[in-house]
C-alpha positions in Angstrom: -39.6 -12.1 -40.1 -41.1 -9.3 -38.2 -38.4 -6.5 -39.9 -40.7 -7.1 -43.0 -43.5 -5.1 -41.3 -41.2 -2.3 -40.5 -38.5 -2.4 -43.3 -39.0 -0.6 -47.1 -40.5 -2.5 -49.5 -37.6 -3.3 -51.4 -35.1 -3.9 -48.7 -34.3 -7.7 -48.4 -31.9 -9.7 -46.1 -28.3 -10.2 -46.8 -24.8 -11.4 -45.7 -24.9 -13.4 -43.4 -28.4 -13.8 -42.6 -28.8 -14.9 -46.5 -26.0 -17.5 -46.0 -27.7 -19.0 -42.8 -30.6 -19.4 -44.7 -29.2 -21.1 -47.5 -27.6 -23.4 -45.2 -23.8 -22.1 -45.4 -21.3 -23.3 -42.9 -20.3 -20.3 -40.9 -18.6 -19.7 -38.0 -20.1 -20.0 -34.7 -19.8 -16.5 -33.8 -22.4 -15.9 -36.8 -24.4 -18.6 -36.7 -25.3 -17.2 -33.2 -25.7 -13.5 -33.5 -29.4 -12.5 -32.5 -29.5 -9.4 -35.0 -30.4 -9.7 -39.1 -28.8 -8.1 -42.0 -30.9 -5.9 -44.2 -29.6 -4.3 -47.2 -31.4 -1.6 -49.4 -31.0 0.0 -52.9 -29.0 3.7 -52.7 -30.7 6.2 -52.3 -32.6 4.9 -49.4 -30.6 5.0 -46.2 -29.7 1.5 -44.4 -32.2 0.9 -42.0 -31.3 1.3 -38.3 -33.0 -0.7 -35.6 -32.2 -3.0 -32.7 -31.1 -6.4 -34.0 -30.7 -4.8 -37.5 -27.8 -4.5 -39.4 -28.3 -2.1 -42.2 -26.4 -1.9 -45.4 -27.1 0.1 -48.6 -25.9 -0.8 -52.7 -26.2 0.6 -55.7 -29.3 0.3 -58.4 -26.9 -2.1 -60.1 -25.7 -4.6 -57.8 -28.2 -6.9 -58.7 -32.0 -8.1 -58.2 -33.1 -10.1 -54.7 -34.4 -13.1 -54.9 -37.7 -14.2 -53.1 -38.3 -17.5 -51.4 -41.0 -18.1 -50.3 -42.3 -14.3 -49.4 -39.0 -13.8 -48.0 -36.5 -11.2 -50.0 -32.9 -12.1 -50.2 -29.9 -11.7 -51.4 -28.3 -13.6 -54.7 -26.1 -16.9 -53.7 -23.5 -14.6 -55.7 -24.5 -11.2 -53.8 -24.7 -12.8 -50.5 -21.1 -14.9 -51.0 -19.4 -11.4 -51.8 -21.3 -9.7 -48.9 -19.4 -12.4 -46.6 -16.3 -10.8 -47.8 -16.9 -8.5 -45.3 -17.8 -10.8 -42.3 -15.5 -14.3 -43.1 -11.5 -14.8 -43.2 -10.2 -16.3 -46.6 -10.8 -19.9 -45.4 -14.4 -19.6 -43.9 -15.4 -17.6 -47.7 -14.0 -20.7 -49.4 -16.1 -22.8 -47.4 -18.6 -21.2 -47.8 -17.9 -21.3 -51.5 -17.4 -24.5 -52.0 -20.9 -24.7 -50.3 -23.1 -22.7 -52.7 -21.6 -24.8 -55.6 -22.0 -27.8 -54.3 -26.0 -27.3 -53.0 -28.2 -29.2 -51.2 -28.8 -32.5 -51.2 -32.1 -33.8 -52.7 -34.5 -36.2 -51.6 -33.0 -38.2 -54.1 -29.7 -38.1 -53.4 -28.9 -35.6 -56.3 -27.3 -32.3 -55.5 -28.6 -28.3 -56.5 -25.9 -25.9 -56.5 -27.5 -22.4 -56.0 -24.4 -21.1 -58.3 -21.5 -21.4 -60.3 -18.2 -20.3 -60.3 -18.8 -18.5 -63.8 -21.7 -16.6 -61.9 -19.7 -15.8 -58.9 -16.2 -14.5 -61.3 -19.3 -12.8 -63.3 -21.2 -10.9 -60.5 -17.4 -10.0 -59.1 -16.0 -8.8 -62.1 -18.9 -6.4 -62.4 -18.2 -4.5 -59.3 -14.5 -4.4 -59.0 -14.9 -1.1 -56.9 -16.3 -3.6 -54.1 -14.8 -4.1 -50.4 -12.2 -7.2 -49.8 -11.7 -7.5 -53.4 -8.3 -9.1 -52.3 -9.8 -11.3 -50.6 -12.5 -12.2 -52.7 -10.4 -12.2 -56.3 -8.0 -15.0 -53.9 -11.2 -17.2 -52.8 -12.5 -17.5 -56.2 -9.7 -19.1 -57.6 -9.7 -21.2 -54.2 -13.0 -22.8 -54.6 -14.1 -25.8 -55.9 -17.1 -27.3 -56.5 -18.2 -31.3 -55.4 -16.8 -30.6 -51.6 -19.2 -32.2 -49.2 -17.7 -30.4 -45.6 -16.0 -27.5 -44.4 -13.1 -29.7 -42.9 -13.0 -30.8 -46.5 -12.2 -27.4 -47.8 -9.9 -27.0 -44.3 -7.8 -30.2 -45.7 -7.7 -28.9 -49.6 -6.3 -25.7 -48.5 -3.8 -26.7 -45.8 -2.1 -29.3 -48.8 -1.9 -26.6 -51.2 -0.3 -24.5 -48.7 2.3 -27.3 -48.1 2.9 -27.2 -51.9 1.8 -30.6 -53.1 0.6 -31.5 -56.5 -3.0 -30.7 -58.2 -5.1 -32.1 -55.8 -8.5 -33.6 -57.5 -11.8 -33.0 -55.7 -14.2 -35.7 -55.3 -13.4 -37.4 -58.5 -14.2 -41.7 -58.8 -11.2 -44.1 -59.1 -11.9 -46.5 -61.8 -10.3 -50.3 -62.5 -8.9 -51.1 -66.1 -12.6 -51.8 -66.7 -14.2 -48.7 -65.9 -15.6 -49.8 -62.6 -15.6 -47.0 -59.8 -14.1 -48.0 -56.8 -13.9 -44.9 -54.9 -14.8 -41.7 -54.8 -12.0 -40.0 -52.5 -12.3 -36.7 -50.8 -8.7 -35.5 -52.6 -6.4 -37.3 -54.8 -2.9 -36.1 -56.0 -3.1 -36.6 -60.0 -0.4 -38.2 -61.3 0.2 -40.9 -58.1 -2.3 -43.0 -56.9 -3.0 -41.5 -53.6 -6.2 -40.5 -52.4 -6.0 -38.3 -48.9 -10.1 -38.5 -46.7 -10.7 -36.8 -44.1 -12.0 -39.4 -41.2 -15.0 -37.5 -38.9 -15.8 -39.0 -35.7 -18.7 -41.0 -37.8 -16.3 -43.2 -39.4 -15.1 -44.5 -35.9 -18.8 -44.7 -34.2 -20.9 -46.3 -37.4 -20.6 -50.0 -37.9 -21.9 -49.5 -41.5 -19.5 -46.0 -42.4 -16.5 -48.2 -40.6 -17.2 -51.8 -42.6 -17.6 -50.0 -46.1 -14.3 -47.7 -45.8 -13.0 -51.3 -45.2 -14.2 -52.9 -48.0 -13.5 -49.7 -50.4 -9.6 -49.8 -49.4 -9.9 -53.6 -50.2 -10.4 -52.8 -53.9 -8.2 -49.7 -54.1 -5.2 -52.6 -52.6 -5.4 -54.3 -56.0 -4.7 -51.2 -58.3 -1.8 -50.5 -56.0 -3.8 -47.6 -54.8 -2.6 -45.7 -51.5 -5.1 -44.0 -48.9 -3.5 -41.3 -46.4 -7.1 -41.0 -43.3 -6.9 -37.2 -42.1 -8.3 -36.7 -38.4 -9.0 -33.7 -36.6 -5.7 -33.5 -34.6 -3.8 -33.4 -38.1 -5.8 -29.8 -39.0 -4.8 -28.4 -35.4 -1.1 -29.7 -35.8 0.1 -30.8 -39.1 3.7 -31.0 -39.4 3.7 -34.7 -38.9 0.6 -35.8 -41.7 2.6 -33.2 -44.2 5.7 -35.0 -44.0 3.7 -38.4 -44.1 2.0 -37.3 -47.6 5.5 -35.9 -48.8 7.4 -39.5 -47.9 4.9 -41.3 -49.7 4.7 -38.8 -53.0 7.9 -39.5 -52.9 7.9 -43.1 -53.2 5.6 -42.5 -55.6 8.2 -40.7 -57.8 7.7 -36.9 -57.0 10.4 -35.1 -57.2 9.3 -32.5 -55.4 9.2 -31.9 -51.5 6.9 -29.5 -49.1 7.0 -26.0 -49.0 5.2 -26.1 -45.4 6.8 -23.5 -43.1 9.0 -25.0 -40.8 8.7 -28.8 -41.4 12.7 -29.6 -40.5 13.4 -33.4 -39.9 15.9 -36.1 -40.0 15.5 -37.9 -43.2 16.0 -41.7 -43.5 19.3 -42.8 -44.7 
């Protein structure tokens, strides 16, 4: 980057530039911006430039990282810098991506950290900006989510007051066989929730195997609820659906979502 000519020698990139470059989801607003985010160590004064964002931290707030040539902020540092930038359900996206990685060239994923790291570099500067916010994400995140909507979904059913939902974990038989590995499940009731992307309706290959996946799931009495687009913008009507079938599933229980009135069945 050409800031590296200009900028002190031990000013790196951060926030939201960091994030971009580790491959976090982020809003479009940041994904676009044309300037960069440079941080330096206190005393130094934060750089000021056009197309620079300068920010300044204490000798303690932890060492940069440097890939390849290029300084940057921790996984940890930079995720608590977008404290400042994000709302509470971009951060835990964002989250949820730094634990779950990148995906490999053999199909294995990374993470570039863990929650323990994250509570860790937290907990060590408690004096920090958003710490609400930040204290709230952390016991939000989750780690094996493989999208943003995923996250989007998790959060909008624990707002609406279901049961522990279950990321990403396999459904076995009697025999130990996975059958599935769902997006959510709700422990306890045999109900897997997915959320469907457009792929799912376009490829032949994504469409046939979601078919033949459900076919095994029908034998152990095993209930899948798909979760489209339109359900995030609106969903009063895929809350009550997940609630009905809890219920026939022996919860006890019934959604907290704000404003879900209905006519229940006789």
């Amino acid at each position: 980057m050409a800031w590296q000519s200009i900028a002190p020698a031990d000013s790196y990139v951060s926030h939201s530039t960091a994030a971009l470059l580790f491959g976090c989801p982020l809003p479009r607003r940041l994904e676009t911006a044309e300037v960069i985010h440079v941080t330096v160590v206190r005393p130094r004064r934060p750089p000021r430039a056009r197309g620079v964002v300068g920010h300044s931290i204490g000798p303690d707030n932890g060492t940069p990282i440097d890939s390849r040539g290029l300084r940057m902020s921790t996984a940890e540092q930079t995720w608590l810098g977008l404290a400042t930038q994000l709302d509470f359900l971009d951060l835990v996206a964002a989250g949820d991506y730094l634990l779950r990685g990148f995906r490999q060239p053999d199909g294995r994923r990374r993470p570039f950290t863990t929650v323990q790291r994250l509570r860790y570099a937290a907990a060590a500067h408690p004096g920090r900006r958003h710490r609400a916010t930040t204290d709230q994400a952390l016991d939000a995140i989750r780690e094996r989510v493989d999208s943003p909507k995923e996250t989007e979904l998790r959060l909008l059913l624990q707002k609406a007051g279901f049961p522990e939902l279950v990321v990403n974990e396999p459904v076995r038989d009697d025999t130990g066989r996975v059958l599935a590995c769902p997006d959510l499940r709700v422990c306890g009731y045999n109900l897997g929730i997915e959320y469907k992307g457009f792929v799912h309706a376009t490829n032949q290959d994504a469409w046939e195997n979601d078919i033949r996946r459900q076919r095994r799931l029908d034998d152990i009495d095993w209930k899948t609820i798909d979760i489209m687009r339109s359900d995030l913008r609106q969903p009063h009507h895929i809350i009550l659906v997940i609630e009905r079938e809890l219920q026939k599933r022996g919860w006890t229980g019934s959604s907290t979502w704000p404003g879900l009135h209905y006519e229940r069945e006789p």
